[in-house]
C-alpha positions in Angstrom: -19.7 -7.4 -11.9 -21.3 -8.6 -8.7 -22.7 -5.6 -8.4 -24.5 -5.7 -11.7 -25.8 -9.1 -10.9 -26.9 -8.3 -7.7 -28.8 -5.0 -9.8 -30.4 -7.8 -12.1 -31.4 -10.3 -9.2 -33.6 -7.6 -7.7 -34.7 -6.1 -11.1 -36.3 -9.7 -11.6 -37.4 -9.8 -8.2 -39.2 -6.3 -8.0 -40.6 -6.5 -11.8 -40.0 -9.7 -12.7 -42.7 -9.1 -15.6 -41.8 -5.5 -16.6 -40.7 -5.0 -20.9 -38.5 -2.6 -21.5 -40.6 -0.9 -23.8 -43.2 -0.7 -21.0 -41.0 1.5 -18.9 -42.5 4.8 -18.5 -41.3 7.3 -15.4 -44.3 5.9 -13.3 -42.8 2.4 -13.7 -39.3 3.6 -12.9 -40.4 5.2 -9.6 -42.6 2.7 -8.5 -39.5 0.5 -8.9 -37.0 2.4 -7.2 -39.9 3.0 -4.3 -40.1 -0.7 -3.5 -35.8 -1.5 -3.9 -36.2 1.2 -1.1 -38.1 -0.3 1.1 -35.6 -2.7 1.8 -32.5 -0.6 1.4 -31.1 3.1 2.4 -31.1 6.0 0.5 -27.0 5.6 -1.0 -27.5 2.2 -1.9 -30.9 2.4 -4.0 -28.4 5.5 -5.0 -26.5 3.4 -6.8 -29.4 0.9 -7.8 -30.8 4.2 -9.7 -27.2 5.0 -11.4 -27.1 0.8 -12.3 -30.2 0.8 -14.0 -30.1 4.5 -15.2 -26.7 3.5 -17.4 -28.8 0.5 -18.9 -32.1 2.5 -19.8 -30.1 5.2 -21.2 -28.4 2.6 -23.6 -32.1 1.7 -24.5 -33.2 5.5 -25.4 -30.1 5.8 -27.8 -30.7 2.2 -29.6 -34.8 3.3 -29.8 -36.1 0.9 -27.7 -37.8 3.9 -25.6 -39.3 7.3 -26.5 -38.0 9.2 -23.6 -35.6 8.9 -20.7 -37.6 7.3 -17.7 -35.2 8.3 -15.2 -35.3 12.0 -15.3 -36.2 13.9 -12.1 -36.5 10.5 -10.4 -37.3 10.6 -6.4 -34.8 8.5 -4.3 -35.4 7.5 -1.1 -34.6 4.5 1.8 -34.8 3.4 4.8 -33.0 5.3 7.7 -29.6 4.6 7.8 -28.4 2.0 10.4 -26.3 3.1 13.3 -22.6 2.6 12.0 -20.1 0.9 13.4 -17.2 2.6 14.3 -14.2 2.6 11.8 -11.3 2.3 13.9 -9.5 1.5 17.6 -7.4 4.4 19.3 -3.6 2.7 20.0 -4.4 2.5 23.7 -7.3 -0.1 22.8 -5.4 -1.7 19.7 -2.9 -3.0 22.6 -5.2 -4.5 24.8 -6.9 -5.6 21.9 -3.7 -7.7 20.8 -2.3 -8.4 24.2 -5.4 -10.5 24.5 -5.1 -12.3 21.6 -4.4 -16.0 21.7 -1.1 -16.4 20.5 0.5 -19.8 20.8 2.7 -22.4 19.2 0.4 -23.0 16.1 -1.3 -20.3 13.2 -4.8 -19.5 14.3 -7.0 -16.9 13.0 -5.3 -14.7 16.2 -2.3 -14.7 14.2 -4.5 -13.4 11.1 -5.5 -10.8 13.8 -2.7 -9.5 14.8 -0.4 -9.4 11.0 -3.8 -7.4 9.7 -2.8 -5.0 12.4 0.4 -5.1 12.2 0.4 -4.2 7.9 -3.0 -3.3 7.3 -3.5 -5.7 4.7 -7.1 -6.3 3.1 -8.7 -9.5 4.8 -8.2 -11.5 1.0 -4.6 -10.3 1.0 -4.0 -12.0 4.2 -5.8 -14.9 3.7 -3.5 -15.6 0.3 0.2 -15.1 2.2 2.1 -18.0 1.7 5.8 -18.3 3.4 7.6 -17.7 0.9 6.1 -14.0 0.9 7.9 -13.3 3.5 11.4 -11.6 3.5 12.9 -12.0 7.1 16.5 -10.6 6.4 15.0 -7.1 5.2 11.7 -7.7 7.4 9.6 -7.3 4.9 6.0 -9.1 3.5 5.3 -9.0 -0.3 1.5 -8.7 -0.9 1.5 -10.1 -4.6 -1.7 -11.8 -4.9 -5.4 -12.6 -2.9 -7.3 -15.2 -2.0 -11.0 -15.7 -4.0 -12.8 -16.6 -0.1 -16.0 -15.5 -1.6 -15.9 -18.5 -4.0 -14.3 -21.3 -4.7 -11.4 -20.6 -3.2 -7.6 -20.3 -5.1 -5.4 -17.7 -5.2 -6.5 -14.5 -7.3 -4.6 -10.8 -8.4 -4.3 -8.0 -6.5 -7.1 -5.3 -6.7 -5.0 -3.2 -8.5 -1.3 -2.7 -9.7 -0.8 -0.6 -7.0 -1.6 -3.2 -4.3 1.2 -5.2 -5.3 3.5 -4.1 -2.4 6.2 -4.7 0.3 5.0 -4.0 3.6 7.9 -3.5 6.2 7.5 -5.7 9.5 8.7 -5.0 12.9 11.1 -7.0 14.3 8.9 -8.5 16.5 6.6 -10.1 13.8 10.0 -11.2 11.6 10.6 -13.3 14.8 7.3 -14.3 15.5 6.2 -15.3 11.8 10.0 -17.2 10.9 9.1 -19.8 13.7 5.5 -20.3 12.8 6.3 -20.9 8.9 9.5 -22.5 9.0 8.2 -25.9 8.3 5.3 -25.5 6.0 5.2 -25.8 2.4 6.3 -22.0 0.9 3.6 -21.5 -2.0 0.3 -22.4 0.0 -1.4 -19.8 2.3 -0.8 -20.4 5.8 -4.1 -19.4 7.3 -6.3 -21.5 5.5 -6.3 -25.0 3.6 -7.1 -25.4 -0.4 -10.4 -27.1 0.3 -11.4 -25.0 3.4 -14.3 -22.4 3.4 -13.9 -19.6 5.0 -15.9 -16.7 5.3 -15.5 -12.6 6.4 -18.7 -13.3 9.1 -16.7 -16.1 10.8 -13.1 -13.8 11.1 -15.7 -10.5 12.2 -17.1 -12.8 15.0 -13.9 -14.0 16.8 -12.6 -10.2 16.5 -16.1 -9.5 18.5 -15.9 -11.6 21.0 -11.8 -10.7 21.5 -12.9 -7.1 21.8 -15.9 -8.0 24.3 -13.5 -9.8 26.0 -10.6 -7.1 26.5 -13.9 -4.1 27.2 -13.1 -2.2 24.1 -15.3 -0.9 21.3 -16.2 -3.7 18.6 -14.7 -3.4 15.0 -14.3 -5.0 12.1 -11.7 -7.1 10.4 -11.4 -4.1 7.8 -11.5 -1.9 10.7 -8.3 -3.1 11.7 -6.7 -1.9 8.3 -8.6 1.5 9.1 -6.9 1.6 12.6 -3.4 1.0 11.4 -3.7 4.2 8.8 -5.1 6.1 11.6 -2.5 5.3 13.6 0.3 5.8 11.3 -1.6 9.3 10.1 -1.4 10.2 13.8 1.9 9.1 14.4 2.9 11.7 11.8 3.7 9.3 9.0 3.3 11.1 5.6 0.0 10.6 3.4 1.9 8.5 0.0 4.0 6.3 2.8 0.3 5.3 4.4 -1.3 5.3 0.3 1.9 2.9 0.1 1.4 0.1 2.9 -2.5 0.5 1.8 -2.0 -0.3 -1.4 -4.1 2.5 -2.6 -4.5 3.4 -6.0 -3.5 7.0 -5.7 -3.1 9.3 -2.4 -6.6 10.3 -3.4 -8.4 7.6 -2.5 -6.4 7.6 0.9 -7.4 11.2 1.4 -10.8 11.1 0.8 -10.9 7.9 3.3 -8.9 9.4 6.1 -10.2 13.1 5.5 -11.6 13.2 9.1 -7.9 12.5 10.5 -6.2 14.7 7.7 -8.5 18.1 8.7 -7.3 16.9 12.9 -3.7 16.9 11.7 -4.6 20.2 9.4 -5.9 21.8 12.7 -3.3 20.9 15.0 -0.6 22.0 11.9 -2.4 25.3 12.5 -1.4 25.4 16.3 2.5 24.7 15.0 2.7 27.5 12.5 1.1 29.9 14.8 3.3 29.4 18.0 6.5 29.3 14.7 5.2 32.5 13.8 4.2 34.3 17.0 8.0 33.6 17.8 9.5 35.6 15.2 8.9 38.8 16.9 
């Protein structure tokens, strides 16, 4: 849905006058030509496929002649330089040795359970202590928390990210004396009232990562590093689609395919050396 409005909010902005009737393909490309101007090629993309749905809705209710999208020319601006999408383990321990983890829950501690489970940035923000199961070590991820909003505790993204992640015993011991006296249904990284914003978490994770001299990534990335780590570690694809919370293995596959075809290759080593020893 926020994508829709956000589809509308520049629709208004680009052709704020433009009748539906009016659109023709010279419109429709002129359109699409000045969205790209401002964005790269995948996202006026999906600007294209937003609007296309829409205008095709107007051909079949009469509203226009003739399908204004056909053969339309998509372009952008270059694509930015990415950021990388994940730590190697070497750096993933500095990075949390130099944490600062004291007495008291700080957005640290948010740090370092995100890289611990590999929980979505809104799942974390919603755990309360009573999510947490220290005699089987584990952390139920039932809910999130709306940050981009108003705030308040929200479902899961999907049925499938309604999990238990196991914890290490180290966290269980960690965790047990930092919640043991606060109340067990409100988060415990955040207050009710409080504001807090994915920027804000992105730029203390920045200036931890200057800090320790390793490559700069993002809260998410931190989620992207613990698959990548478990992938490498040998851990099988549905356990990581698991602790994700992915829909399907699909979706973890088709994020992790660069790690999967390294683990493919290396597989290929294995069966050789098997099979080059049966002689």
């Amino acid at each position: 849905m926020r994508k829709y409005i956000m589809t509308h909010k520049w629709l208004t902005q680009l052709a704020p006058n433009l009748k539906i009737y009016e659109l023709n393909r010279i419109a429709y490309q002129q359109l699409l030509n000045d969205y790209a101007l401002y964005h790269e090629r995948q996202t006026t993309m999906d600007f294209h496929h937003q609007l296309k749905g829409a205008v095709l809705d107007a051909v079949d209710e009469g509203l226009i002649e003739r399908d204004p999208t056909r053969k339309a020319i998509i372009k952008g601006k270059a694509p930015r330089l990415k950021k990388i999408k994940y730590i190697n383990q070497f750096d993933l321990h500095k990075l949390i040795s130099g944490l600062a983890l004291n007495s008291q829950l700080s957005w640290d501690w948010l740090i370092l359970l995100i890289a611990k489970t590999g929980m979505r940035f809104s799942e974390a923000l919603a755990i309360t202590p009573s999510d947490f199961d220290f005699s089987r070590q584990t952390l139920s991820i039932n809910k999130t928390w709306d940050y981009k909003n108003e705030g308040g505790f929200m479902p899961t993204k999907n049925q499938s990210s309604v999990r238990k992640i196991q914890l290490d015993w180290q966290t269980v011991i960690q965790f047990a004396e930092l919640v043991k006296d606060k109340p067990p249904h409100k988060p415990i990284f955040i207050r009710a009232d409080e504001r807090i914003y994915n920027s804000t978490i992105n730029s203390l994770l920045k200036r931890r990562c200057e800090q320790n001299k390793i490559s700069t990534i993002s809260i998410h990335g931190l989620r992207h590093t613990h698959a990548s780590l478990l992938l490498f570690a040998g851990v099988s694809i549905a356990s990581v689609a698991r602790r994700l919370g992915h829909a399907s293995m699909t979706t973890t596959q088709k994020t992790y395919l660069h790690i999967i075809q390294e683990l493919e290759n290396k597989d290929v080593d294995i069966v050789m050396r098997s099979l080059s020893g049966l002689n």
